[in-house]
N, C-alpha and C positions, 0 to 999 in steps of 0.2 A: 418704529425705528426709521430712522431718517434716510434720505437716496444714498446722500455718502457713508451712512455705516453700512446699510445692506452691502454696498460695492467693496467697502475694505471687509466684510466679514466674507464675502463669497472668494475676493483674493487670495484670503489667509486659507481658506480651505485648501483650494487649486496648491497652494502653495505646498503644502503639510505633505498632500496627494501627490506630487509630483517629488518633494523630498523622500517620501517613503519608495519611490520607484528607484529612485538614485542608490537609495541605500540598500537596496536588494536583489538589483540587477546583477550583480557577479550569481548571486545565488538561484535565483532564478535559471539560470544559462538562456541561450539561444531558444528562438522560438520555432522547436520541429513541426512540419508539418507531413512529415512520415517518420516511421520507423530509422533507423542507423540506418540499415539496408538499402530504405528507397521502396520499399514493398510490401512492408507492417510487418516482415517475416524476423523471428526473433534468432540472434545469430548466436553461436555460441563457443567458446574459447577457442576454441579450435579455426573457427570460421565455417562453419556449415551454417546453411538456413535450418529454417522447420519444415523445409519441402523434403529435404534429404533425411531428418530426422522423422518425419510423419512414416516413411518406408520402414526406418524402424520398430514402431510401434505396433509392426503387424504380430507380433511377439511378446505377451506380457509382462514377459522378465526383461523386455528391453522399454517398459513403458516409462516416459519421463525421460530417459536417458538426455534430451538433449539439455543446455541452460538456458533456458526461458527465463525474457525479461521483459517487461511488455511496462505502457504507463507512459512511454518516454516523448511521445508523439501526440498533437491533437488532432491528427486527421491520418488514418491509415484503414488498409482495406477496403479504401469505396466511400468511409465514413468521417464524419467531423465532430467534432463535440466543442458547441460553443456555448457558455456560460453569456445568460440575460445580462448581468451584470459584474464583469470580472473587476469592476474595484466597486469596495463595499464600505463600511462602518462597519463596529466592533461590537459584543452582544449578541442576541436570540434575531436569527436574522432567517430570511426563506430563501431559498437558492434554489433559484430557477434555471434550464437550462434545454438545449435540445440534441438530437442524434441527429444527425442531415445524415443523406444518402450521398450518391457520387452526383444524382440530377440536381444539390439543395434541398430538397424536399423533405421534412421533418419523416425521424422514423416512426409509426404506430404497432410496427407488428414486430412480435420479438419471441426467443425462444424462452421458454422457463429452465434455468440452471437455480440448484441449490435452493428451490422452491419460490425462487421469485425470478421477474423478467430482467430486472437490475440491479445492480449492487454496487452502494458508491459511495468510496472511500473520500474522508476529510481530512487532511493533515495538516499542520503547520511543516515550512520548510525545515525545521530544528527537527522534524520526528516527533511534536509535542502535540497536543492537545487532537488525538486520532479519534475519529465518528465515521461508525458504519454502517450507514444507514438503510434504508429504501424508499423510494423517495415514489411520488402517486405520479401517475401518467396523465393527462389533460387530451383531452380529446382532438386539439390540432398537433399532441405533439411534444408538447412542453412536459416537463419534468419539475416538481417542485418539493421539498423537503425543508422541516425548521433545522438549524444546524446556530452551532456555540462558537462562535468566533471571538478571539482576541486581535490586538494589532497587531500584521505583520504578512507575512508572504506563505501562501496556501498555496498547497497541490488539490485539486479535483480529480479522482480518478472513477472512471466511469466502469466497469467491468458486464458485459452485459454479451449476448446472441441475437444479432438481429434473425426474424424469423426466414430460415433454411438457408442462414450465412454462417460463418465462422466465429468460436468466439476470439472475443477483442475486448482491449484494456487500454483507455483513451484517455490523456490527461491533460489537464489546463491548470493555469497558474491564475489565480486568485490572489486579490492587492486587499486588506484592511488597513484601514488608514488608523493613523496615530502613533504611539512612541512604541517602537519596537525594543523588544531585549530579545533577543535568540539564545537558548537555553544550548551547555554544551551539551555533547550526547552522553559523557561521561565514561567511567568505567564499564570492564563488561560486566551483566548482570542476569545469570542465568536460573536465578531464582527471584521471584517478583510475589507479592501479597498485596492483595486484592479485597476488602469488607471481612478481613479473617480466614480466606483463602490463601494455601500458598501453592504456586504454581513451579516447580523445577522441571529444567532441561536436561537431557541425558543425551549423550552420542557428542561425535567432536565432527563437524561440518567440513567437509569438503569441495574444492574450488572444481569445478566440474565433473562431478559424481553426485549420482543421486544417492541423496542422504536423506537416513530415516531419523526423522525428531522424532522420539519418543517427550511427551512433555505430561507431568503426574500431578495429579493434584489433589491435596490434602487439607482438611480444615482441622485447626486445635489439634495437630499434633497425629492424624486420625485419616488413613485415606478415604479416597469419596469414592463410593459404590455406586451410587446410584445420578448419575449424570444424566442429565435430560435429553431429547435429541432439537439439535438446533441444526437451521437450514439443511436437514436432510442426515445429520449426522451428531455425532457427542461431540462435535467442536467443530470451530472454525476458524484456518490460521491465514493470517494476510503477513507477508513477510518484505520489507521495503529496503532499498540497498541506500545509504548514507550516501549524499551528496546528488544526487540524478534524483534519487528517491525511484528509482526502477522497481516495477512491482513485477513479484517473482509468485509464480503458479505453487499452491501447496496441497498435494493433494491427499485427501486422506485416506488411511490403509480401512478397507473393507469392514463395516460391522461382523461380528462374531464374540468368541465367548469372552467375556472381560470388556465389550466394548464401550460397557457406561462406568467404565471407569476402574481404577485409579490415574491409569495409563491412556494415555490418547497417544495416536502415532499418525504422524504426517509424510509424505515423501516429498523432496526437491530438492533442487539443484543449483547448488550458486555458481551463477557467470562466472564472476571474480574473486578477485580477492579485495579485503576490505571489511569494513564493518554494516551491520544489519541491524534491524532493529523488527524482533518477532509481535504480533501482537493476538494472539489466543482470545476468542470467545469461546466463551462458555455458558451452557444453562444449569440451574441448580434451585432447587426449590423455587422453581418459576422466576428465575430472574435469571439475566444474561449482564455477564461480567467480563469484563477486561483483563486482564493480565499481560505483562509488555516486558518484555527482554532483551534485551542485546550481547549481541556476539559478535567476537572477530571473527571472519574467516579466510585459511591463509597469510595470517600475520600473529604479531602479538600487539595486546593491547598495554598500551602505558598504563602510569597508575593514574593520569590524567585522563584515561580513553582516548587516544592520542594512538596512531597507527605506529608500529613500529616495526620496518621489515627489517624481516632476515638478514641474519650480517653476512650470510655464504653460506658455501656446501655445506659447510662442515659446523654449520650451525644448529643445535636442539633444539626443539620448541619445547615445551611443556604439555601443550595437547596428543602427544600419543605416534607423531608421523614417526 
């Protein structure tokens, strides 16, 4: 290839690259480098931190009580989470990346939560194409995992305990280059199938109360008995807020009798009001599956998924208030 093609094919790249930035930057938002707060502490309707809620939890009927929303920040508690390469191409790609402390200093040492040191979510900004992975540690530091990208604008969210620190859920935005189409989120959907799996929601969500998901799951008409245990437990639920993509803690109620199943039950607490979008791991005859739902909560949803608040006092919802 001759000097003046290489120069106009390396332009048209830059070009494409820079066009995709333009087109995404509303959606993306601003680039936090803490917490709302100013201090990674998660605030909640009311306005309390999690200093003043942590006093609550000295009580287990008051555990969870606060709305925890973490994700929103790439640098909080001391720590930073920077992506090797935050804009990429599309495809089977490795995504590398590190934990810095408050000195810069890559993190090596980390607590084990849910049977691994970290746990880290992939999203498209639409809520679309989600991967949970875990990704292998490198000895200065580095973090690296293959992961499925399309074109368009990614969340990285890091969820991890550095070792005898606090945990933390740290996110960066990730650019793939090329023609983007952003999926809408749609109606609600609280019943999802999955390789023959069906996955239903029960309970109606509450904007700062903790709320128990009970979430069932049945194959061929038949519920499932025998659910495997994954990361520590019969499921595992990552719960993301439409628009910020706020990642919200879910925690799940205690093994005991029935725990592998039909029933799985989760506890948390949504900030707001607005729409979410659930995403349920599952194991089952050796294989761990997906299942994704969406719900309003505190509103109604159009027939488009389209928010629609409340007309006033004196207005009914259909969900039960």
């Amino acid at each position: 290839m001759s000097t003046p093609v290489r120069i106009g094919a390396f332009v048209a790249a830059l070009a494409a690259v820079f066009a995709l930035a333009l087109g995404v930057g509303t959606a993306v938002g601003p680039w936090e480098t803490e917490e709302p707060d100013g201090h990674g502490h998660a605030v909640d309707a009311a306005g309390h931190d999690d200093h003043e809620a942590k006093d609550d939890r000295a009580g287990s009927s008051q555990a969870g009580a606060e709305a925890e929303v973490a994700g929103l920040a790439v640098s909080a508690g001391g720590h930073t989470l920077e992506l090797v390469d935050p804009v990429t191409r599309s495809g089977r790609q490795r995504l590398a990346f590190t934990v810095s402390d408050a000195d810069g200093e890559p993190v090596t040492a980390y607590d084990e939560a849910h049977e691994r040191d970290l746990h880290l979510i992939v999203v498209r900004r639409d809520l679309t194409g989600f991967q949970h992975v875990h990704p292998r540690l490198r000895a200065d530091g580095t973090w690296t995992v293959p992961v499925d990208l399309s074109a368009g604008a990614w969340r990285v969210l890091a969820d991890f305990t550095p070792a005898g620190g606090d945990p933390l859920v740290l996110g960066a935005d990730l650019l793939v280059g090329g023609a983007d189409e952003p999926e809408r989120l749609g109606p609600d959907a609280r019943t999802a199938e999955v390789d023959g799996y069906e996955v239903t929601l029960h309970g109606t969500p509450e904007v700062g109360a903790e709320t128990p998901l009970e979430l069932t799951v049945s194959r061929d008409g038949e519920p499932v008995r025998d659910l495997q245990p994954y990361l520590g437990a019969h499921g595992h639920l990552v719960v993301l807020r439409d628009g910020d993509l706020g990642y919200l803690h879910a925690h799940p109620a205690k093994d005991g009798a029935g725990a592998a199943g039909p029933d799985i039950t989760f506890h948390t607490t949504f900030p707001s009001a607005g729409r979410y979008r659930l995403f349920l791991d599952f194991k089952h005859a050796d294989v761990v599956r997906t299942a994704v739902l969406t719900v309003t909560v505190g509103e109604e949803g159009g027939p488009d998924g389209s928010q629609q608040p409340h007309d006033g006092p004196d207005h009914q919802s259909d969900h039960g208030h």
